[in-house]
C-alpha positions in Angstrom: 124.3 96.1 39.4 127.4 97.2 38.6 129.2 97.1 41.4 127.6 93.7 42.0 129.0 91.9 38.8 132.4 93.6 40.2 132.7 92.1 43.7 131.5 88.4 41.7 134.7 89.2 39.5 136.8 90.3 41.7 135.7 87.1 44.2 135.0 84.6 41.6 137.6 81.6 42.9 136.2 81.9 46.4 132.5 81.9 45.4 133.6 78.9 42.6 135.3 76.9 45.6 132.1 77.6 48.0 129.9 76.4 44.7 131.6 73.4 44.3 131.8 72.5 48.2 128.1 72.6 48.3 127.9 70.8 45.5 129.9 68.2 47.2 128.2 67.9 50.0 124.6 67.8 48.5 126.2 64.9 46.8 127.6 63.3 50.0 124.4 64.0 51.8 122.3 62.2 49.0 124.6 59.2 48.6 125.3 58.6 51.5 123.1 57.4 54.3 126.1 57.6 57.0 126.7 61.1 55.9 123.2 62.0 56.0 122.3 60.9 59.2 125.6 63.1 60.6 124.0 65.7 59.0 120.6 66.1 60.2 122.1 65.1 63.8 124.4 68.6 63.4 121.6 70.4 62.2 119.1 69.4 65.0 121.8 70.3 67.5 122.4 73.6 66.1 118.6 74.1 65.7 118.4 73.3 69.2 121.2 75.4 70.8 119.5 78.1 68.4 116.0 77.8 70.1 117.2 77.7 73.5 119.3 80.5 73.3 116.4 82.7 71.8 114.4 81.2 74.6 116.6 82.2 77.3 117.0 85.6 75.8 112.7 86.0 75.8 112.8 85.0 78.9 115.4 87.6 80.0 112.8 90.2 78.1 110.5 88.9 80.3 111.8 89.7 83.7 110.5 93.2 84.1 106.7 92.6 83.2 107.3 89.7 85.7 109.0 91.9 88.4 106.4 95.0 87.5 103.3 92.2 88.6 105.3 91.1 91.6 105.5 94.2 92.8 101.7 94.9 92.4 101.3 91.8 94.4 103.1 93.0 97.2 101.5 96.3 97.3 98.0 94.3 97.5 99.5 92.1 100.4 100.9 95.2 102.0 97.2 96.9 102.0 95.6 93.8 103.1 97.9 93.7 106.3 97.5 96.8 106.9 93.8 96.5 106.9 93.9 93.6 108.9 96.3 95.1 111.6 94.3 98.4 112.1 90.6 96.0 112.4 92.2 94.1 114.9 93.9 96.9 116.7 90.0 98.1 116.4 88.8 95.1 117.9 91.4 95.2 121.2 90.2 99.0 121.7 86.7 98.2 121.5 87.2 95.9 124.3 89.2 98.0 126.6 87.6 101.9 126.0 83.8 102.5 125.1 83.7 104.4 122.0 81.0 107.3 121.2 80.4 105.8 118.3 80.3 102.1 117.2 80.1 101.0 113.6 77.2 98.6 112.5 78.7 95.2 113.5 76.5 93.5 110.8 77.7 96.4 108.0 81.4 97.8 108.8 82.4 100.2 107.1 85.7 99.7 105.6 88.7 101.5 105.6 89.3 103.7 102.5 92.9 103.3 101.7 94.7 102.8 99.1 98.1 102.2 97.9 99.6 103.2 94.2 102.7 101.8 93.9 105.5 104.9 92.0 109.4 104.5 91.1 112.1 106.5 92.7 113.6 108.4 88.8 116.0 110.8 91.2 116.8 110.9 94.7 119.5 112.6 97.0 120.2 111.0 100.9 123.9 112.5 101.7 122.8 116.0 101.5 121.5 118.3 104.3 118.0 118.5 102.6 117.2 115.4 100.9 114.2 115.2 98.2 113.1 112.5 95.8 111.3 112.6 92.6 108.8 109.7 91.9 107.1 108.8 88.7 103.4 109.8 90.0 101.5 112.6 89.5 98.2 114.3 89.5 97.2 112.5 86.6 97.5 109.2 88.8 96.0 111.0 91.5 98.8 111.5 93.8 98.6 115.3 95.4 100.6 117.0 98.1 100.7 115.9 101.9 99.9 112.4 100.9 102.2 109.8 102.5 104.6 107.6 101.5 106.3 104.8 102.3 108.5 101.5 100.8 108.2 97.8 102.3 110.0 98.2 104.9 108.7 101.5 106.8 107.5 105.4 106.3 109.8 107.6 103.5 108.1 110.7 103.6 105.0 113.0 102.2 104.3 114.8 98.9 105.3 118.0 98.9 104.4 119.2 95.2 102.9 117.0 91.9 103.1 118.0 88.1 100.4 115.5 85.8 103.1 112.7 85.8 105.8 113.5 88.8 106.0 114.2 92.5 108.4 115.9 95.2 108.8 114.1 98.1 110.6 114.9 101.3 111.7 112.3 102.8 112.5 111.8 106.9 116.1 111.7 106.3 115.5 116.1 106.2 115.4 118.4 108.9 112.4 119.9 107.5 110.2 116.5 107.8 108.9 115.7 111.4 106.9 112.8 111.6 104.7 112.4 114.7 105.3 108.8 115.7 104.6 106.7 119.2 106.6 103.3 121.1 104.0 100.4 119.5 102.7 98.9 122.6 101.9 102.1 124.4 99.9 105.4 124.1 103.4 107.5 124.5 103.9 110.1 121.7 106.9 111.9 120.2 108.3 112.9 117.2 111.0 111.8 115.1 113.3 114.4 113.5 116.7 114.0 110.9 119.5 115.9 111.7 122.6 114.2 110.8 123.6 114.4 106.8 124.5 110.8 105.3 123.2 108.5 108.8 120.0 106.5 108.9 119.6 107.4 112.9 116.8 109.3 113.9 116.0 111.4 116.7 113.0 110.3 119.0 112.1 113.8 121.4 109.2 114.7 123.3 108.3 111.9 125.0 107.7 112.1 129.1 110.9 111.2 131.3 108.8 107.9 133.2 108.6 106.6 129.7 110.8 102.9 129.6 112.8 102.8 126.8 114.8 99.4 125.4 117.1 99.3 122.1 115.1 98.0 119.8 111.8 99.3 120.8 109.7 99.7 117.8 108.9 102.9 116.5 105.9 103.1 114.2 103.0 106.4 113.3 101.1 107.5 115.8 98.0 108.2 113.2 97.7 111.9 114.3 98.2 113.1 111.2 95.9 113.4 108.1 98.7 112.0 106.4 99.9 108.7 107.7 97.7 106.0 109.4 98.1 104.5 112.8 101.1 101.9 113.0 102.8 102.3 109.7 106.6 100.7 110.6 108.7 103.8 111.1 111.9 102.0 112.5 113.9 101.0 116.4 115.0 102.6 119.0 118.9 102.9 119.0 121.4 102.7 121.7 119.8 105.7 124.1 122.5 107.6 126.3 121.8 108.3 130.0 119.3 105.4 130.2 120.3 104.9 133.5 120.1 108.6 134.9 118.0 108.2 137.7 114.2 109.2 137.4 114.5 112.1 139.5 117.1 113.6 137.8 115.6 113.3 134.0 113.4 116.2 132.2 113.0 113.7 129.3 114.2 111.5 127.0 115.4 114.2 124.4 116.9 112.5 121.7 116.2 108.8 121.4 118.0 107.7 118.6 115.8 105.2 116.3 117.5 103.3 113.7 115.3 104.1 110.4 113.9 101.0 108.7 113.6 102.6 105.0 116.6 102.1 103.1 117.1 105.5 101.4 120.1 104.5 99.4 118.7 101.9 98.0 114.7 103.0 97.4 113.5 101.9 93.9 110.2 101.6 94.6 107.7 103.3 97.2 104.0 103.5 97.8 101.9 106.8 97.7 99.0 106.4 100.5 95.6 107.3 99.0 93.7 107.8 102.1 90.1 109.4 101.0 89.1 109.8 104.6 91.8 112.0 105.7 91.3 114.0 102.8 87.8 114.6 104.0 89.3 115.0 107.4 92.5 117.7 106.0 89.2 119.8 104.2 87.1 119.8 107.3 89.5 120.7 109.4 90.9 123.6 107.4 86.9 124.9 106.8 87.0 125.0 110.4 90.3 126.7 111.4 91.6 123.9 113.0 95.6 124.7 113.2 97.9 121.9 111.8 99.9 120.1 114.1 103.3 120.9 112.9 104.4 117.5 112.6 103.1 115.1 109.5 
């Protein structure tokens, strides 16, 4: 209180003038319609310019909920192609080969995959091992050797989970090889990083008739427990000694494919949730049936 009745002392001629100015214009205001109509024009502008701004700065707020249910969209989009592509890819088989077994046309049984959608929190992709750390764990039922992948093709697998986090190696280290094939044929390979700080690829074990273009795509072959058939994996580069006669190849030993993840720019991925490859990875290891060393 005291220092209160201080500071009015100390300010009283500035706090008399402000008195008697607002006196003044509450008696301008009241006397005068001119003035009063100025007045309440002023005060609706700033009123306005007040609300818009604290508009524009909710709707800022609002971005990431916005972005967040984008982003679920896409993932639902993504799985629904995906569905789509490996029932029709069904459908052209079933017409070509007999199958041993064929589903109940009247009752198919549907695929049982799933996407959960995780954020990149740390990542490396200039080193000569790269890992990644996503926000997805055990708790949201992510676990090891489950695949992973962004919009725009295959990142990698889960190597280890905590409740809330994951480890994932990515294809851009030597350690990951991915067992891939040329979409449009039954020719398999693998694909295997070795060069620190490129997005190039190396393509090997693929037969020496094989024809090869740039820009062949590359996707999964869907050997794998981990990764399904066709998932986009990326092109095929500019491949050396293309023209070496036939006779004279043992193979195509390093195709280069250009990588269609963008790992230095990955924000987002999805962990594949595939329940029937998990029933697959069990039986198989009941059984002592050796893993093929590529995922």
């Amino acid at each position: 209180m005291r220092k209160l009745i201080e500071f009015i002392v100390r300010h009283r001629h500035w706090l008399l003038f402000l008195f008697l100015e607002t006196v003044a214009f509450v008696v301008l205001f009241n006397d005068s319609i001119y003035h009063r109509a100025q007045g309440m024009a002023i005060a609706n502008a700033l009123t306005g310019r007040i609300n818009s701004l604290t508009g524009e700065v909710r709707s800022y707020m609002n971005l990431r909920e916005k972005n967040r249910m984008l982003l679920d969209a896409n993932a639902r989009l993504e799985l629904e192609y995906i569905s789509l592509k490996r029932a029709v890819d069904a459908a052209i088989a079933d017409s070509v080969h007999p199958l041993l077994f064929r589903p109940d046309s009247l009752n198919p049984q549907p695929v049982e995959m799933d996407y959960l959608r995780a954020q990149v929190v740390n990542a490396s992709y200039n080193r000569v091992e790269n890992f990644m750390t996503i926000d997805k764990g055990r708790a949201d039922g992510v676990l090891p050797e489950m695949g992973v992948v962004s919009a725009t093709g295959v990142v990698g697998a889960v190597t280890a989970a905590s409740d809330h986090y994951a480890i994932v190696i990515p294809i851009i280290n030597p350690k990951f090889k991915l067992s891939c094939r040329l979409k449009g044929s039954e020719y398999v390979g693998s694909i295997l990083w070795e060069k620190p700080g490129s997005n190039v690829a190396q393509l090997t074990d693929l037969p020496r008739h094989v024809q090869l273009a740039q820009g062949d795509t590359v996707v999964t072959s869907g050997y794998s427990s981990i990764f399904p058939a066709n998932l986009m994996v990326g092109r095929v580069g500019k491949i050396k000694g293309k023209d070496t006669p036939l006779a004279e190849r043992n193979s195509f030993s390093a195709v280069p494919v250009i990588l269609s993840a963008d790992f230095g720019r990955l924000t987002d991925v999805y962990v594949i949730l595939n329940k029937i490859d998990i029933e697959r990875q069990k039986l198989e290891e009941e059984n002592d049936i050796p893993k093929t060393e590529a995922y």
